[in-house]
N, C-alpha and C positions, 0 to 999 in steps of 0.2 A: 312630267310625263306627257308624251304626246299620240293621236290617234292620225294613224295613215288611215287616207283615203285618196280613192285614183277617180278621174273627173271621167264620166259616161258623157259620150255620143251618140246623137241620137240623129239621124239623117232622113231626114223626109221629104218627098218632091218638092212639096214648095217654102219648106226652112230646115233650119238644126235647131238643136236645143242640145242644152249641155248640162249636167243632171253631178249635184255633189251628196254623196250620200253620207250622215249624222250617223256613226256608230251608237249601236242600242244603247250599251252603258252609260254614252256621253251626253245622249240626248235622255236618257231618264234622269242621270242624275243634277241636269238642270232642269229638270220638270215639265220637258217642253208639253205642248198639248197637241194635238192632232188641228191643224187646216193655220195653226199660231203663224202671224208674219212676222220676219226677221229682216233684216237690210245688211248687205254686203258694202262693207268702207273700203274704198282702196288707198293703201295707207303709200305705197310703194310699188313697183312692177314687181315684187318678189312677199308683198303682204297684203291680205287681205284680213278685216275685220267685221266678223259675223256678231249682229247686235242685234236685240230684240226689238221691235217697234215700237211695246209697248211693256217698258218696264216691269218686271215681276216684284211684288212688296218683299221687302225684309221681314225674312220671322223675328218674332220679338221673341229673347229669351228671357227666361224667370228665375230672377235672383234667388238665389235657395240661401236661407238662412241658417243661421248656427244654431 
């Protein structure tokens, strides 16, 4: 399953910025936080890899007994 999203311009006298917007669902359900850094890998001219800066822990889960 994948989430489209379309790359925003932003034009200003004296630069652009180019602005990619995280769908709600996508970004809650990796827990992002508000101000969180990520870093953009470019893997190919056709792939990009959005990666946290600072790793999020793994939940531990609880062995349930018989």
């Amino acid at each position: 399953m994948g989430f489209k999203t379309k790359i925003q311009r932003v034009d200003r006298p004296t630069n652009q910025s180019f602005y990619a917007i995280i769908p709600t669902a996508l970004a809650q359900s990796f827990e992002v936080d508000k101000a969180e850094e990520f870093e953009w890998i470019v893997e190919d001219k056709n792939t990009l890899i959005f990666k946290r800066s600072t790793p999020k822990k793994k939940a531990k889960l609880k062995h349930l007994e018989d």
